[in-house]
Steps between C-alpha positions, in 0.01 A plus 500: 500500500398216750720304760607124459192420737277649249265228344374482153176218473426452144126440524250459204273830469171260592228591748688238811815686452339890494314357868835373590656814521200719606556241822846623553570678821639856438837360642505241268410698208807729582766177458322442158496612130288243323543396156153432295433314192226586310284199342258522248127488646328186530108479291222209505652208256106434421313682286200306585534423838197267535591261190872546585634612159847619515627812339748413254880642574452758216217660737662459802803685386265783319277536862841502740647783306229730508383405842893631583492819286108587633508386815863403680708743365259787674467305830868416573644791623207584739583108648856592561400858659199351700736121605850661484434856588774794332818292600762368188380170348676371189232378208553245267336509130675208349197220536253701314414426172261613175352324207768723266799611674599407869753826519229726363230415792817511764561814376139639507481363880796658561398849393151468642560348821835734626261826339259397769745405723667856515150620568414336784833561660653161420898371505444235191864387387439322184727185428669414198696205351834529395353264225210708425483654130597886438138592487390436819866594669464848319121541677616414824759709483355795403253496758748420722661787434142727508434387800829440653450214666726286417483159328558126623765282259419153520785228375444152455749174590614468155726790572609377788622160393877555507750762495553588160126549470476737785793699312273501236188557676707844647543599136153424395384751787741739441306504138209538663609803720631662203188473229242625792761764696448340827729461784512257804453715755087505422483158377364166725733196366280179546642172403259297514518120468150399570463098562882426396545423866802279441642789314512728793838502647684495193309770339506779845895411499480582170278806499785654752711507213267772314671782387457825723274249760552778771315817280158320421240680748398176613621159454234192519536131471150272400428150507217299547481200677119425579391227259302492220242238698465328780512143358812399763308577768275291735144536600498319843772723674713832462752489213816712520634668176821678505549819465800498298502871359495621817767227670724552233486856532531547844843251486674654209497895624574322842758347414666759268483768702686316813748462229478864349467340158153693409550815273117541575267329710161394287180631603310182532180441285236230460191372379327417795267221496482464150704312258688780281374374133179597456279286408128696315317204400481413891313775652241293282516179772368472815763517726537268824440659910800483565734664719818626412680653819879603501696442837885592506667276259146325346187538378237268656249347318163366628387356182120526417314402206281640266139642587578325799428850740486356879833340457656852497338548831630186605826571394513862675404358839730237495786778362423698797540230745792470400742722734799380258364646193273788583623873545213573718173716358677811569798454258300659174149538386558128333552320816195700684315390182601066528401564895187588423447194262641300777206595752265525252533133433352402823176692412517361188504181534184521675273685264739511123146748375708783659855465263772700544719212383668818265573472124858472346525866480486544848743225578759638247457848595540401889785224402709790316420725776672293746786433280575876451457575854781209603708582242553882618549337899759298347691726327456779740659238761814451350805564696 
């Protein structure tokens, strides 16, 4: 069972992310239980590179499936053990997907990846979805129970969306309880709203109204407010984005508590610096250099653009410079990582044959690096 300033990032299970958290500080790391979602791997779109003829969707589909099932599915738990170490980290099977049957390929994951798991010396808590069918809720549940390690119970807004639907929503887990023999006590209970921002105060007031709130082993509250692009923002100076999830949260267990109207307070969960939905088709695009750096109530973005790799250098220097914005190089691995850019650009500038500028991988890994680390200072500050 963790504390309220626990902190649950929801982070897709991509190469940026697993460097994100092999960045982590052992402090850090302590104040954390991540939350992965495993994608589907990416493969060429070309079958003939040099006259650039595209594989048709058919073959796509047929060579992402058994890339996952040959490939992924074997390397995945030795990324978590060698990025994440033998601490508790919650795994999410829901985005994966076959050619046949979605639940039978989440439920051959699920067997094959917690099997390896439990021999490496892993803590995976598999997630389910209250909406999920019977199949795959029986599988996790039984290896659940093999392994006893609990499982994470995700619920969506629609639940949430008045009071006679959380009465129902009580029922509709009391079902669940009952067809698998569970009990609270070893279950996580995630609601999870993902980009419903403007949803989010009316569904954690109504979330409090859950049925036996206080018994769950944890209690966690997800939203998403990073956007899906960048298209607000400017490329001549910093823009500042909001960080509603986190402002929202931070005001509503404030405000409750000094009011003693909380019959739990939410263990607060995000999705870092990237939007909830995800989105496969774009990890086919080019993305842009820029930088995405959260500050206490915003992110800041220094917008780039695409292929365009010295203005990420450009960008880091002048983010440095900046005493408003920048935690200093010592704050995380991500920070040490933009300061480098920053100096670099100088040497840069006068012989570009040398690089460095970094690739997207490295600026997303280093961006969500930076994000966990503040996150865990913030919460770990709270009166």
């Amino acid at each position: 069972m963790f504390n309220s300033k626990h902190y649950i990032p929801i982070l897709k299970w991509k190469r940026a992310e697993l460097r994100a958290l092999k960045g982590l500080s052992e402090k850090d790391r302590d104040q954390i239980t991540p939350l992965i979602e495993l994608v589907m791997p990416m493969v060429p779109i070309y079958k003939d590179p040099k006259k650039k003829i595209k594989k048709s969707q058919a073959e796509m589909l047929e060579e992402i499936v058994a890339k996952f099932k040959t490939k992924r599915i074997t390397e995945i738990p030795k990324e978590i053990l060698a990025s994440w170490g033998k601490r508790p980290i919650f795994v999410d099977f829901s985005l994966l997907y076959n050619t046949e049957s979605a639940t039978q390929i989440k439920i051959y994951a699920l067997h094959k990846i917690i099997t390896a798991g439990v021999d490496l010396g892993l803590k995976i808590i598999p997630l389910l979805n209250l909406s999920d069918d019977h199949e795959l809720k029986r599988a996790i549940c039984s290896v659940s129970k093999e392994y006893d390690q609990g499982i994470c119970l995700r619920i969506t807004p629609s639940d949430l969306s008045d009071t006679e639907k959380v009465e129902a929503l009580s029922k509709k887990i009391d079902g669940f309880l009952s067809d698998f023999d569970l009990n609270e006590k070893n279950i996580d209970l995630l609601i999870d709203i993902k980009e419903q921002c403007d949803q989010y105060l009316k569904c954690l007031h109504s979330s409090q109204n859950i049925k036996n709130l206080t018994k769950w082993r944890n209690f966690i509250f997800a939203c998403g407010a990073f956007p899906a692009n960048l298209s607000k923002c400017k490329l001549d100076e910093p823009t500042l984005l909001p960080r509603i999830d986190w402002k929202n949260w931070l005001k509503y267990t404030r405000d409750k508590a000094k009011d003693n109207k909380l019959s739990r307070v939410p263990i607060f969960a995000d999705y870092a610096i990237r939007n909830p939905i995800f989105n496969e088709s774009l990890q086919y695009f080019s993305s842009t250099t820029s930088i995405k750096y959260t500050i206490d109530n915003d992110w800041v973005i220094m917008k780039g653009k695409i292929r365009d790799y010295p203005l990420y250098l450009v960008n880091a220097k002048l983010l440095v410079e900046d005493t408003e914005y920048f935690y200093g190089e010592a704050f995380s691995s991500g920070d040490e990582y933009v300061a480098q850019k920053a100096k670099h650009y100088h040497e840069y500038i006068k012989n570009p044959s040398i690089k460095g500028t970094g690739r997207s991988e490295d600026w997303i890994a280093m961006g969500t690096n930076h994000h966990l680390a503040l996150v865990v200072h913030q919460i770990a500050n709270l009166a």
